[in-house]
CHARMM internal coordinates of N, CA and C (Angstrom, degrees):
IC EDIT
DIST 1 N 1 CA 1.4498
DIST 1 CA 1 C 1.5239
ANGL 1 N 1 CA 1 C 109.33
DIST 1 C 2 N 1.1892
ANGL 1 CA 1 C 2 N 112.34
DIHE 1 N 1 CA 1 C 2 N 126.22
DIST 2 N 2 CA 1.8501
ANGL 1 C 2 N 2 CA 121.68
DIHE 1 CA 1 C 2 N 2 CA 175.01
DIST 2 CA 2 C 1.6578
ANGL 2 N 2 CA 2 C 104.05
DIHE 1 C 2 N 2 CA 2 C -67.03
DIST 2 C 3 N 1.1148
ANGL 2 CA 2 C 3 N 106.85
DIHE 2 N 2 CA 2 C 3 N 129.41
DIST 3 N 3 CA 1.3262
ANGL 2 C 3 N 3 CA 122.41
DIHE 2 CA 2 C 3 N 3 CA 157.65
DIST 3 CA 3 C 1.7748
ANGL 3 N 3 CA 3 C 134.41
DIHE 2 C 3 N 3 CA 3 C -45.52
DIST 3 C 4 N 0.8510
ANGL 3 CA 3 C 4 N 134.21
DIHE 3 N 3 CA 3 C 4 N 121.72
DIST 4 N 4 CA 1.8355
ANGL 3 C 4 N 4 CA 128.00
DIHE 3 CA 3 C 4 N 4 CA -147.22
DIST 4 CA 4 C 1.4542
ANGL 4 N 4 CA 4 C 97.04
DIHE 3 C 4 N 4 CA 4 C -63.80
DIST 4 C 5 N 1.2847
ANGL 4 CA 4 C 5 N 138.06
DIHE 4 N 4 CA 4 C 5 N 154.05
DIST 5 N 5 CA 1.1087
ANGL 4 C 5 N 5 CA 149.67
DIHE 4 CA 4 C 5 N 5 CA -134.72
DIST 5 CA 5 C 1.7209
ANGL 5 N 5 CA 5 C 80.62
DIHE 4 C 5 N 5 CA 5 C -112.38
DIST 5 C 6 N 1.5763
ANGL 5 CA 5 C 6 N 141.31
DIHE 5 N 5 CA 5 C 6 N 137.42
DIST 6 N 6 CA 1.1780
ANGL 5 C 6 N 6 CA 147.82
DIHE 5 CA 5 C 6 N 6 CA -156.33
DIST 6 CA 6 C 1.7636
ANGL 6 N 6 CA 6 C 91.46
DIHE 5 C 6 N 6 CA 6 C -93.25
DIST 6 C 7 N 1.0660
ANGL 6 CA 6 C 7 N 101.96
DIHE 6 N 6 CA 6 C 7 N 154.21
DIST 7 N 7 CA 2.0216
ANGL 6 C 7 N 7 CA 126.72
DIHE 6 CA 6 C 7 N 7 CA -177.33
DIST 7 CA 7 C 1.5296
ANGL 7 N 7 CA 7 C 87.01
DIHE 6 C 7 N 7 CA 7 C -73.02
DIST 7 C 8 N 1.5120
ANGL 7 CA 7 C 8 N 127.78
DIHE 7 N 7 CA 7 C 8 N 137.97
DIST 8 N 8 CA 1.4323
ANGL 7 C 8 N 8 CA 117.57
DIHE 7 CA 7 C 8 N 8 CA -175.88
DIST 8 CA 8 C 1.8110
ANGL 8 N 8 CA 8 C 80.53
DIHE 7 C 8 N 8 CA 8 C -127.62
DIST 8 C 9 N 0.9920
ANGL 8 CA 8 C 9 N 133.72
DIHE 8 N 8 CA 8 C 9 N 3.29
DIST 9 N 9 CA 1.4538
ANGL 8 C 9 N 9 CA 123.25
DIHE 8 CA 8 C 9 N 9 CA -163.20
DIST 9 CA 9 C 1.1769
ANGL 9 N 9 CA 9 C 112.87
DIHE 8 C 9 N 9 CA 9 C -79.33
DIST 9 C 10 N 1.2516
ANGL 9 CA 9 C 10 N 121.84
DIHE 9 N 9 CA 9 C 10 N -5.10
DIST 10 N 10 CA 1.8697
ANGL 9 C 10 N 10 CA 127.12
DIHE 9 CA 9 C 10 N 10 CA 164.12
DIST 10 CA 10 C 0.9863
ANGL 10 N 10 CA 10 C 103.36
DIHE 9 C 10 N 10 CA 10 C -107.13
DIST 10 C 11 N 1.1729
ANGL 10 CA 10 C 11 N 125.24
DIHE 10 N 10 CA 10 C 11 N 31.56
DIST 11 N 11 CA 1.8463
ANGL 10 C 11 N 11 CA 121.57
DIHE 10 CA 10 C 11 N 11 CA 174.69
DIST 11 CA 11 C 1.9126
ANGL 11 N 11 CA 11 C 86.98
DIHE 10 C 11 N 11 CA 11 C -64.67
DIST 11 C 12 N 1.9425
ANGL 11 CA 11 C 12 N 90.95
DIHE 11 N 11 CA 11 C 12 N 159.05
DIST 12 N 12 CA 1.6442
ANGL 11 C 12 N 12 CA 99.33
DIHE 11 CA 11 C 12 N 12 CA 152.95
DIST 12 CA 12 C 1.0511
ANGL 12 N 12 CA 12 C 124.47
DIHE 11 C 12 N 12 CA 12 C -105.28
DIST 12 C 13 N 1.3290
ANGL 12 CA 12 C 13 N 150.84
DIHE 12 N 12 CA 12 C 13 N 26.97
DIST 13 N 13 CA 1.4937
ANGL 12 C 13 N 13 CA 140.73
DIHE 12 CA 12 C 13 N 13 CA -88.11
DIST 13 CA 13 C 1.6758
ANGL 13 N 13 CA 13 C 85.59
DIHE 12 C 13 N 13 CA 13 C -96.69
DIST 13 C 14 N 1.7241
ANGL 13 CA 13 C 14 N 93.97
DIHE 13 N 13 CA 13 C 14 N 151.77
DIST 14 N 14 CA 1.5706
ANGL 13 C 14 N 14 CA 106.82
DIHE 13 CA 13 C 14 N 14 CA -174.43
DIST 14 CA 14 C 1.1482
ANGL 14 N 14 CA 14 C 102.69
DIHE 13 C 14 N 14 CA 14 C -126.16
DIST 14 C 15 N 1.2241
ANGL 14 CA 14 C 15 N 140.11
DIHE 14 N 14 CA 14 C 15 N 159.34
DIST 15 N 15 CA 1.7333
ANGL 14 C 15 N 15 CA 139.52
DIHE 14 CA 14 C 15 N 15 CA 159.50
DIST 15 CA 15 C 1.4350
ANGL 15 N 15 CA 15 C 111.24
DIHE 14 C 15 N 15 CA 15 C -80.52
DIST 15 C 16 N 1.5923
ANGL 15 CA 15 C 16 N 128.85
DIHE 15 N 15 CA 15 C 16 N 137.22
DIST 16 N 16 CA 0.8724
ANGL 15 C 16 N 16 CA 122.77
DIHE 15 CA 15 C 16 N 16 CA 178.75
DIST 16 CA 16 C 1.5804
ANGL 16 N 16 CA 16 C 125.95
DIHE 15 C 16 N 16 CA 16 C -65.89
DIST 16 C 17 N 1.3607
ANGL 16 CA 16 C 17 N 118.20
DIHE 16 N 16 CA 16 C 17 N 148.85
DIST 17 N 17 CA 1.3466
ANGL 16 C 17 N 17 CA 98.88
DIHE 16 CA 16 C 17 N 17 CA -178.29
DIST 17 CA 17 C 2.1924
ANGL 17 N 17 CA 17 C 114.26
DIHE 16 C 17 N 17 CA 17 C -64.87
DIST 17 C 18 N 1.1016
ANGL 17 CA 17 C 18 N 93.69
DIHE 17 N 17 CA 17 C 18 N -27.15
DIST 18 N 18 CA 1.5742
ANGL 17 C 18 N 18 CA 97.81
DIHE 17 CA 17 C 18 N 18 CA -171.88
DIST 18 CA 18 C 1.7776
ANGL 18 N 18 CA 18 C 104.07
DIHE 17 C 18 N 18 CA 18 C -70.74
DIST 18 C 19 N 0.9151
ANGL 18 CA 18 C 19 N 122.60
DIHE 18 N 18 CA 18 C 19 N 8.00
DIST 19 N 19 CA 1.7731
ANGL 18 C 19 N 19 CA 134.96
DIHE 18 CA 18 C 19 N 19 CA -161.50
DIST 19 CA 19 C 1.9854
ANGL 19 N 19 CA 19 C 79.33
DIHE 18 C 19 N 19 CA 19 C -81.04
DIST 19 C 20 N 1.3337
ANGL 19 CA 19 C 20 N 104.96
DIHE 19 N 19 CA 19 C 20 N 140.73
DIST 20 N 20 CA 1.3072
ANGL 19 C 20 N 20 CA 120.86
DIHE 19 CA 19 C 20 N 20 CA 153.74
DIST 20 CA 20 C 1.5267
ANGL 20 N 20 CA 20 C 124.55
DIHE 19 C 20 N 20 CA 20 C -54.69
DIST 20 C 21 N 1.4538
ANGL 20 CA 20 C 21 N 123.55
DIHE 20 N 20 CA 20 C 21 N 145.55
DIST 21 N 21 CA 1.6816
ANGL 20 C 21 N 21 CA 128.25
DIHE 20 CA 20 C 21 N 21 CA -163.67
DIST 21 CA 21 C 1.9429
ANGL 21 N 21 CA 21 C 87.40
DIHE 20 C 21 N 21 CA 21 C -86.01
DIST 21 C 22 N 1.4485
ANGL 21 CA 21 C 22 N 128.46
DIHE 21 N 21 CA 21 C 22 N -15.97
DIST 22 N 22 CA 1.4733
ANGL 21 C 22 N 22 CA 130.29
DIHE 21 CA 21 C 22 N 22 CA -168.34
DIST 22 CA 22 C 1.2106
ANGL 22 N 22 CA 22 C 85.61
DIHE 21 C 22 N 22 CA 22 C -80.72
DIST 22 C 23 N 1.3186
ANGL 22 CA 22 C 23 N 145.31
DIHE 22 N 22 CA 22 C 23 N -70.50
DIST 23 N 23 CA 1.3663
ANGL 22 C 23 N 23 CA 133.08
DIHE 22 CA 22 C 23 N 23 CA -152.35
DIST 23 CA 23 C 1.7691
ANGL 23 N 23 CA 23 C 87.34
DIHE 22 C 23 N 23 CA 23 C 132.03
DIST 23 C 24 N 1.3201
ANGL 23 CA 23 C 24 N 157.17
DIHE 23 N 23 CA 23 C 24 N -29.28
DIST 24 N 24 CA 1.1358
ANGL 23 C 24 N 24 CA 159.94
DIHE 23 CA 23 C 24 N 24 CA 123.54
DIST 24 CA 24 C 1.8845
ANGL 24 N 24 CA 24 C 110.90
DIHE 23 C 24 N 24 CA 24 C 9.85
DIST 24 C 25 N 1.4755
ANGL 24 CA 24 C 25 N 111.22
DIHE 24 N 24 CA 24 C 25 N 125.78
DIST 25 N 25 CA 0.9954
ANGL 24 C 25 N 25 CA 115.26
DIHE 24 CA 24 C 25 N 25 CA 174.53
DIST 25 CA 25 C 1.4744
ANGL 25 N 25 CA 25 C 137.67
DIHE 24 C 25 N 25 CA 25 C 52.14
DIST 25 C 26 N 1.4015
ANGL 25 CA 25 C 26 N 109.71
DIHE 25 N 25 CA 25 C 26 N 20.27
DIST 26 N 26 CA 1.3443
ANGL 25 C 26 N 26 CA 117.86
DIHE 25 CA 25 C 26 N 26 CA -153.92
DIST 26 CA 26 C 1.7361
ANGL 26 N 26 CA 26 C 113.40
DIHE 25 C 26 N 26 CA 26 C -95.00
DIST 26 C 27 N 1.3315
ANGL 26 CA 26 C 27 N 103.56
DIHE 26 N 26 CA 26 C 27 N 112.15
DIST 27 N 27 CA 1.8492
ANGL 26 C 27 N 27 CA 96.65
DIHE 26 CA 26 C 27 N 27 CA 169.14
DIST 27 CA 27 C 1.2707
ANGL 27 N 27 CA 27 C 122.81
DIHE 26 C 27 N 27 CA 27 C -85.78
DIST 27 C 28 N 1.1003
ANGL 27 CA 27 C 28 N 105.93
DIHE 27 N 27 CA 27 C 28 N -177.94
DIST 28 N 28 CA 1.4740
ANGL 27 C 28 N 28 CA 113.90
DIHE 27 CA 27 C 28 N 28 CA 177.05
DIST 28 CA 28 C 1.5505
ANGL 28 N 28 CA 28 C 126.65
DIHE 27 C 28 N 28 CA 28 C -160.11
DIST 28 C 29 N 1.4614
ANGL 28 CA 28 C 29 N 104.59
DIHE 28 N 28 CA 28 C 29 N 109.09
DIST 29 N 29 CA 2.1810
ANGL 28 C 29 N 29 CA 110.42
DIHE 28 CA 28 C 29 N 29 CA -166.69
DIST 29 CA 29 C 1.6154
ANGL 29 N 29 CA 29 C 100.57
DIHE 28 C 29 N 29 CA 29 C -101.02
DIST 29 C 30 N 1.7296
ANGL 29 CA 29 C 30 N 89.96
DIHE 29 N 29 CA 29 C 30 N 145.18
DIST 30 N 30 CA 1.2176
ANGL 29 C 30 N 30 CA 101.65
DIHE 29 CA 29 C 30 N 30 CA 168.69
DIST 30 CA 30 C 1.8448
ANGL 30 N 30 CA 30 C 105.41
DIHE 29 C 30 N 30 CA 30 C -106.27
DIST 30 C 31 N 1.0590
ANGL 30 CA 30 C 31 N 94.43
DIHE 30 N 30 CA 30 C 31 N 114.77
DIST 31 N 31 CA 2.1954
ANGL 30 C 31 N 31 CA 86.31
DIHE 30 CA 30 C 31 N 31 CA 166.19
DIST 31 CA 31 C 1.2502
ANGL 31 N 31 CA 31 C 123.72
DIHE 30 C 31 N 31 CA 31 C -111.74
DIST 31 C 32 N 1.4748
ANGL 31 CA 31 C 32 N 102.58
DIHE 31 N 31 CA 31 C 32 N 7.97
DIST 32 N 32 CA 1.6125
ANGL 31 C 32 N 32 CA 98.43
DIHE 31 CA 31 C 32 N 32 CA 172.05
DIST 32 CA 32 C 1.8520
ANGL 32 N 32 CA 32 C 124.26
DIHE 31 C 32 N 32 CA 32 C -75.72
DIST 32 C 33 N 1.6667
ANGL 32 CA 32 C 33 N 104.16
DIHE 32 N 32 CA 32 C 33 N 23.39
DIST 33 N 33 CA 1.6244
ANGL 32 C 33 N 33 CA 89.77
DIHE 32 CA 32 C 33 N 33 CA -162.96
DIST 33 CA 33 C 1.7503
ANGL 33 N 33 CA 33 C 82.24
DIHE 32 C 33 N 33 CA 33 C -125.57
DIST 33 C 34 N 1.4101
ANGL 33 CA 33 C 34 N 98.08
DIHE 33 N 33 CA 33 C 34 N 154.80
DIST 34 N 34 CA 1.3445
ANGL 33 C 34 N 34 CA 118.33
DIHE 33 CA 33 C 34 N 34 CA -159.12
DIST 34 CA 34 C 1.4553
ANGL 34 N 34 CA 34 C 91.65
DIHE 33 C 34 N 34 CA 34 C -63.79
DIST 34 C 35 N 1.5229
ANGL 34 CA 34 C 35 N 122.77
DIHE 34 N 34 CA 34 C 35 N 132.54
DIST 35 N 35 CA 1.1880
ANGL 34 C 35 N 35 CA 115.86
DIHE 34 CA 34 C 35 N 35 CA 160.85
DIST 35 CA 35 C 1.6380
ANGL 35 N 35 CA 35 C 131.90
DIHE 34 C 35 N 35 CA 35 C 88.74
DIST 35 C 36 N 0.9439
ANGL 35 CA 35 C 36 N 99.93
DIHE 35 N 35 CA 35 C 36 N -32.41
DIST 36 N 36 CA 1.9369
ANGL 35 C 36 N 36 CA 141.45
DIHE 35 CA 35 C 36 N 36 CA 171.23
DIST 36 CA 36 C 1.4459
ANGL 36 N 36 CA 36 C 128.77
DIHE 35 C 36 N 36 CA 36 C -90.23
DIST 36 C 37 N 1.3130
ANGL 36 CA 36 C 37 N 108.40
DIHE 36 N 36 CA 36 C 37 N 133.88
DIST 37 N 37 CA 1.1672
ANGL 36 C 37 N 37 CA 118.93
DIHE 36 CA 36 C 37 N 37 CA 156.44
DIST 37 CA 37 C 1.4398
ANGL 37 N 37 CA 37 C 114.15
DIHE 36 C 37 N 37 CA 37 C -120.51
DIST 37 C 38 N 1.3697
ANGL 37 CA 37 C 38 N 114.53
DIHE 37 N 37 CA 37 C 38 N 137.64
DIST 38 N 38 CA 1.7058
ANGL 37 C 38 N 38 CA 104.22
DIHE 37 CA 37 C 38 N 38 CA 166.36
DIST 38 CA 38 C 1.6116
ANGL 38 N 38 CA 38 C 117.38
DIHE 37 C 38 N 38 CA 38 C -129.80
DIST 38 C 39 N 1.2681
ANGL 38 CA 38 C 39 N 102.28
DIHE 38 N 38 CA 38 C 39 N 156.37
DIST 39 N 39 CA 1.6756
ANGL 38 C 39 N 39 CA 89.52
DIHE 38 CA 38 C 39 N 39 CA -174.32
DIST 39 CA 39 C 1.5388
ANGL 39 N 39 CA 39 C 97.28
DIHE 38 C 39 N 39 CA 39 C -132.76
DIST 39 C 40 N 1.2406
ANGL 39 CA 39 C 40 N 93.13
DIHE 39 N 39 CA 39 C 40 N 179.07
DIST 40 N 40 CA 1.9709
ANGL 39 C 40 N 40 CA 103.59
DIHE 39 CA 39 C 40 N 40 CA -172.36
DIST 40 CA 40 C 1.1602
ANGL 40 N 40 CA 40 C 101.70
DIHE 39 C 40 N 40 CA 40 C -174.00
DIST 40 C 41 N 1.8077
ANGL 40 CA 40 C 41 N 106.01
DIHE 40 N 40 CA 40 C 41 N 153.04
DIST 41 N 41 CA 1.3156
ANGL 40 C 41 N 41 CA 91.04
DIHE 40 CA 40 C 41 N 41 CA 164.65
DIST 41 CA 41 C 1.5720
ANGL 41 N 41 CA 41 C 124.96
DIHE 40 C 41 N 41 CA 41 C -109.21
DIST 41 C 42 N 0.9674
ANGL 41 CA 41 C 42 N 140.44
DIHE 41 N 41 CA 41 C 42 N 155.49
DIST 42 N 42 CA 1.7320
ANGL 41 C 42 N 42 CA 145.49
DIHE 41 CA 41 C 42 N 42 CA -100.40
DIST 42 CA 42 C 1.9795
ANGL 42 N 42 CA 42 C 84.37
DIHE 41 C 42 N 42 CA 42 C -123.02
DIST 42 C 43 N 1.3571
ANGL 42 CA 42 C 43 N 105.85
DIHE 42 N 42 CA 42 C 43 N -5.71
DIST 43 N 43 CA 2.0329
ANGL 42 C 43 N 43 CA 100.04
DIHE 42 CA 42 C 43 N 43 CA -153.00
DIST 43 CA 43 C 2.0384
ANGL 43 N 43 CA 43 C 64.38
DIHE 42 C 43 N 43 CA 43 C -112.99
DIST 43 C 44 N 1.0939
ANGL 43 CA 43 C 44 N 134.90
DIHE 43 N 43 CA 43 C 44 N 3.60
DIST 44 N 44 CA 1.6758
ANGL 43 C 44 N 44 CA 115.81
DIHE 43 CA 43 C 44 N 44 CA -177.33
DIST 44 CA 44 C 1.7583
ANGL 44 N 44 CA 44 C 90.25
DIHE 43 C 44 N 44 CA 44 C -164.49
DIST 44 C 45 N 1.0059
ANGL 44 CA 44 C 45 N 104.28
DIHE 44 N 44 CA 44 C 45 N 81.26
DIST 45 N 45 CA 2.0004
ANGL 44 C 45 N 45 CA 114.66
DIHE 44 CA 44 C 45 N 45 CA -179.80
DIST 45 CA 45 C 1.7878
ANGL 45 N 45 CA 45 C 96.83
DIHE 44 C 45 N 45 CA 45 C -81.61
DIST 45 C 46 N 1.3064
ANGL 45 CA 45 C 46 N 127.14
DIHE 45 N 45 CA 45 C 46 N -15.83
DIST 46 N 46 CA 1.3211
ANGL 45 C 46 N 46 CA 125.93
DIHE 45 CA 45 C 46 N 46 CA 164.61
DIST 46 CA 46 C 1.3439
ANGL 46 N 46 CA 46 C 127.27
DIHE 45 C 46 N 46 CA 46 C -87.59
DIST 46 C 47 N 1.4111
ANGL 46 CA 46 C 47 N 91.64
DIHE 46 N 46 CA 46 C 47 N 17.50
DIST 47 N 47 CA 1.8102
ANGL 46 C 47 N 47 CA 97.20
DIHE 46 CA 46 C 47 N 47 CA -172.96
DIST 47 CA 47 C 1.6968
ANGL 47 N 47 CA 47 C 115.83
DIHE 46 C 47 N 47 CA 47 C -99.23
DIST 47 C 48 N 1.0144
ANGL 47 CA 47 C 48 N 101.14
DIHE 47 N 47 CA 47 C 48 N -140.91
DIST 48 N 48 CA 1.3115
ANGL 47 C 48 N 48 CA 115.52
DIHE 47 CA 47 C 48 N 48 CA -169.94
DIST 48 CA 48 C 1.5911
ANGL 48 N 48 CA 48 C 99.24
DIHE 47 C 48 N 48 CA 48 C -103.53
DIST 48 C 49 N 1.6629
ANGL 48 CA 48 C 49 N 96.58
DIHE 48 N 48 CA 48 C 49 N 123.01
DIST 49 N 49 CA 1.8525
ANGL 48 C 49 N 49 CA 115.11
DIHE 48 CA 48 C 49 N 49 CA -172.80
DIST 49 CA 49 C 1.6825
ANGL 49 N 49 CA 49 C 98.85
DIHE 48 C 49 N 49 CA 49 C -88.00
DIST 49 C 50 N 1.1797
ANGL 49 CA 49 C 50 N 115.33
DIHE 49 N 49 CA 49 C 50 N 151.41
DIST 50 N 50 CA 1.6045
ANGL 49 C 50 N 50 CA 129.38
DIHE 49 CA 49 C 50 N 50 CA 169.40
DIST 50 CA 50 C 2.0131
ANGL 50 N 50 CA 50 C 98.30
DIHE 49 C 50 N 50 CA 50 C -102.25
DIST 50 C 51 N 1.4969
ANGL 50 CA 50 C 51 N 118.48
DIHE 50 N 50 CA 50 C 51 N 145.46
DIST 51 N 51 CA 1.2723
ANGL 50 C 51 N 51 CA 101.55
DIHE 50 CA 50 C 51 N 51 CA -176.94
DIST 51 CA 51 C 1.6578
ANGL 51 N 51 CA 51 C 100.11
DIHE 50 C 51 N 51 CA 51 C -161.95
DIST 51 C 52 N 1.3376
ANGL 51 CA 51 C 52 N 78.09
DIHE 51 N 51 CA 51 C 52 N 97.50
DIST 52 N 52 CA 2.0211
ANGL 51 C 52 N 52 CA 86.06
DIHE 51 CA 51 C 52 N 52 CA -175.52
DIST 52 CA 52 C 1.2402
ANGL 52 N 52 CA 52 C 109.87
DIHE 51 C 52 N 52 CA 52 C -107.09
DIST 52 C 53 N 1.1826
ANGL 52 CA 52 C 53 N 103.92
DIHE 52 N 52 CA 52 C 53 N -174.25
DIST 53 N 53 CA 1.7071
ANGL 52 C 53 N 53 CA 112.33
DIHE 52 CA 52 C 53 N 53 CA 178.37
DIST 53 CA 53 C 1.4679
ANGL 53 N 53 CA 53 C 124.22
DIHE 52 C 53 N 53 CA 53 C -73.89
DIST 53 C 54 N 1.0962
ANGL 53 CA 53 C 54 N 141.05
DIHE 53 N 53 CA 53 C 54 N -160.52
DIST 54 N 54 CA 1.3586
ANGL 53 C 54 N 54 CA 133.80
DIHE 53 CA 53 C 54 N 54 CA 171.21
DIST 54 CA 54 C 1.5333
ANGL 54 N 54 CA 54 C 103.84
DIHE 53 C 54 N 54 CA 54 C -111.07
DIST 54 C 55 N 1.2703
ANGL 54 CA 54 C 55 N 123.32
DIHE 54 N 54 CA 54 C 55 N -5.44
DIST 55 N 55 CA 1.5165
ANGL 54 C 55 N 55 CA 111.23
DIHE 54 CA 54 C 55 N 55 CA -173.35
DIST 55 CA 55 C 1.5617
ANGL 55 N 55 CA 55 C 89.64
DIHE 54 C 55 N 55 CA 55 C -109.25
DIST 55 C 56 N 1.5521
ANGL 55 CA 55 C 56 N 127.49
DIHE 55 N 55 CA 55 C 56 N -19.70
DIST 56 N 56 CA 1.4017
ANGL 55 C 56 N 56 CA 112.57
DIHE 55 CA 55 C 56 N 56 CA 160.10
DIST 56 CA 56 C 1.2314
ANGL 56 N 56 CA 56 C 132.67
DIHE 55 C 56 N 56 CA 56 C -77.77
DIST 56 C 57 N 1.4449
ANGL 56 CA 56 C 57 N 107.43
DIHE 56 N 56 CA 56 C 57 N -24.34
DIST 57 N 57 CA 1.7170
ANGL 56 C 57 N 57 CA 100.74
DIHE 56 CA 56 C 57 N 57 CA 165.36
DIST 57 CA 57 C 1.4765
ANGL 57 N 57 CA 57 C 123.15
DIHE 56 C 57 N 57 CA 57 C -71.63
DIST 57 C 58 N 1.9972
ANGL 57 CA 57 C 58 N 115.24
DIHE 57 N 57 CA 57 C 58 N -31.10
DIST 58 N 58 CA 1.0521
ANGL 57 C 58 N 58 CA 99.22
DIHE 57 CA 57 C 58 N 58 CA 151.95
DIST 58 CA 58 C 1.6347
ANGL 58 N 58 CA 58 C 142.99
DIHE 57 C 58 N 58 CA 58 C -47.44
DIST 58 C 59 N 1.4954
ANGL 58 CA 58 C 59 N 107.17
DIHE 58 N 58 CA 58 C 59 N -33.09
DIST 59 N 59 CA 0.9478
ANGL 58 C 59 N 59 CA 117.43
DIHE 58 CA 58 C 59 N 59 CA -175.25
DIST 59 CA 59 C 1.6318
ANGL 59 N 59 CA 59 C 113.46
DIHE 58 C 59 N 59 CA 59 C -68.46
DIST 59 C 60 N 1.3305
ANGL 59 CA 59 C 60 N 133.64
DIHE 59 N 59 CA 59 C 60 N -43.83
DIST 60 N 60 CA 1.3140
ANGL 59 C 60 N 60 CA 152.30
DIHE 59 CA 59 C 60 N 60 CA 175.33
DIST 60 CA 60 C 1.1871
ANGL 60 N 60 CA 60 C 119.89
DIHE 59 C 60 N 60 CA 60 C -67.59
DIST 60 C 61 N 1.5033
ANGL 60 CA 60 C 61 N 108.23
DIHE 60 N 60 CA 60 C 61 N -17.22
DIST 61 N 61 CA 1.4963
ANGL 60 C 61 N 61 CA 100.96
DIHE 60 CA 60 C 61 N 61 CA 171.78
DIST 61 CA 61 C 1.5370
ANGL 61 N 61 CA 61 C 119.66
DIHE 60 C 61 N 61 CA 61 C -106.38
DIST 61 C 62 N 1.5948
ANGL 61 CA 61 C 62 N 101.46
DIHE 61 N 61 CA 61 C 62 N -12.34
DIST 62 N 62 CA 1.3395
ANGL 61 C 62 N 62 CA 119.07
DIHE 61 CA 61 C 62 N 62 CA 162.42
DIST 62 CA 62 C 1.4990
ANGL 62 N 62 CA 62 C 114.79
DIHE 61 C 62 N 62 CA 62 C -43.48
DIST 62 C 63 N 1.3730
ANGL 62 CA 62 C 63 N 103.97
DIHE 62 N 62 CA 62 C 63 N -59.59
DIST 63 N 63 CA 1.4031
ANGL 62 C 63 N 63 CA 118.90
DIHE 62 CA 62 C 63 N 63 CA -176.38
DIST 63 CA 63 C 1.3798
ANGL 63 N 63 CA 63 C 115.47
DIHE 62 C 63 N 63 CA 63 C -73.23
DIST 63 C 64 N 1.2875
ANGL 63 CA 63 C 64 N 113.36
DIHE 63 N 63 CA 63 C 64 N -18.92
DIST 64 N 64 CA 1.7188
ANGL 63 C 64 N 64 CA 94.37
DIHE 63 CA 63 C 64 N 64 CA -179.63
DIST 64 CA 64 C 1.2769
ANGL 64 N 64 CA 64 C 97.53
DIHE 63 C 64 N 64 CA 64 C -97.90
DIST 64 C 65 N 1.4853
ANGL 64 CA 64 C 65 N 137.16
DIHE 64 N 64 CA 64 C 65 N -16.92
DIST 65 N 65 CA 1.3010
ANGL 64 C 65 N 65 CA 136.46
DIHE 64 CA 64 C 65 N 65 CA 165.64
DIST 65 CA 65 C 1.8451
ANGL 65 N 65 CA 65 C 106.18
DIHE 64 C 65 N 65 CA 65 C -59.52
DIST 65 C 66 N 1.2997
ANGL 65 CA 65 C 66 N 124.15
DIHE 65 N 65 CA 65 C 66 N -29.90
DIST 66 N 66 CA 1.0423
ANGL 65 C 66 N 66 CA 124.85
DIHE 65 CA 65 C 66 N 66 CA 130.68
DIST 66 CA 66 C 1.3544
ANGL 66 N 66 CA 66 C 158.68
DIHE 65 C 66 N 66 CA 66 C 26.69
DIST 66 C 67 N 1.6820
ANGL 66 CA 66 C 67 N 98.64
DIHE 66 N 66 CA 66 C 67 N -75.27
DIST 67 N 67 CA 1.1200
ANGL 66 C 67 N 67 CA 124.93
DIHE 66 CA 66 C 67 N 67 CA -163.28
DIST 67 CA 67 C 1.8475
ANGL 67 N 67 CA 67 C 112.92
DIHE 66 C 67 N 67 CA 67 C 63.80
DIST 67 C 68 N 1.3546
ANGL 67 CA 67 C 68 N 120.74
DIHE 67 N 67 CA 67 C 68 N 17.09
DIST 68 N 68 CA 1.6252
ANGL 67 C 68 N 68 CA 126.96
DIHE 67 CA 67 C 68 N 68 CA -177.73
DIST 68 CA 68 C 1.4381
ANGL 68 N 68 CA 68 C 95.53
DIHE 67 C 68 N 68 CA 68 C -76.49
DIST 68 C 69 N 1.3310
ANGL 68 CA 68 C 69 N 151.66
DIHE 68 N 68 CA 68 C 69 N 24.75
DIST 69 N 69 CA 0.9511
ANGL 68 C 69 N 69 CA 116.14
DIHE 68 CA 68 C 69 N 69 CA 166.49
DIST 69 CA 69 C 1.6426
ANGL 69 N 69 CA 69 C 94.77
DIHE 68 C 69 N 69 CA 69 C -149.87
DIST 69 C 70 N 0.8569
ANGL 69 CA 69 C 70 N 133.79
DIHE 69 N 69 CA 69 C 70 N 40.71
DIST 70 N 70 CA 0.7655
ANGL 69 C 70 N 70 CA 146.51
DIHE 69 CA 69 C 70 N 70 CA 174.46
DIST 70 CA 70 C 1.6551
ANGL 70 N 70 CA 70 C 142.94
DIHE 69 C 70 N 70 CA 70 C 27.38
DIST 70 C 71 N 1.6358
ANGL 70 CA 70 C 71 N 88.60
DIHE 70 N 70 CA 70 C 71 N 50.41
DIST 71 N 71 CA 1.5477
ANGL 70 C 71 N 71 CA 105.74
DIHE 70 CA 70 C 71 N 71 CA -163.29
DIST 71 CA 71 C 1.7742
ANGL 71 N 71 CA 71 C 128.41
DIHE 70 C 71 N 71 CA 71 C -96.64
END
COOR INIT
IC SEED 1 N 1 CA 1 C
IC BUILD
């Protein structure tokens, strides 16, 4: 059984700083929710949310700080 999909309606959502000044490629995290991170992207805020843990977003941003993915 899947776990209930988390309340996103107190998100804070922020733009990333790495987001393009065009409006191009731009995400957007919420970290104000216990435990959570969620992301989206900022050009479709009615779309479909990403919603990981907090020790995996640490983990993911570790790595693209990185250079592991080769961007």
């Amino acid at each position: 059984m899947a776990a209930p999909y988390p309340d996103l309606r107190r998100a804070v959502w922020r733009k990333s700083s790495r987001s393009s000044s065009q409006g191009q490629n731009c995400v957007e995290v919420a970290t104000n929710l216990p435990g959570i991170v969620a992301i989206r992207d900022s050009k479709n805020p009615d779309g479909v949310e990403l919603v990981v843990s907090v020790e995996g977003w640490r983990a993911l941003t570790t790595r693209i700080k990185a250079g592991e993915f080769g961007g």
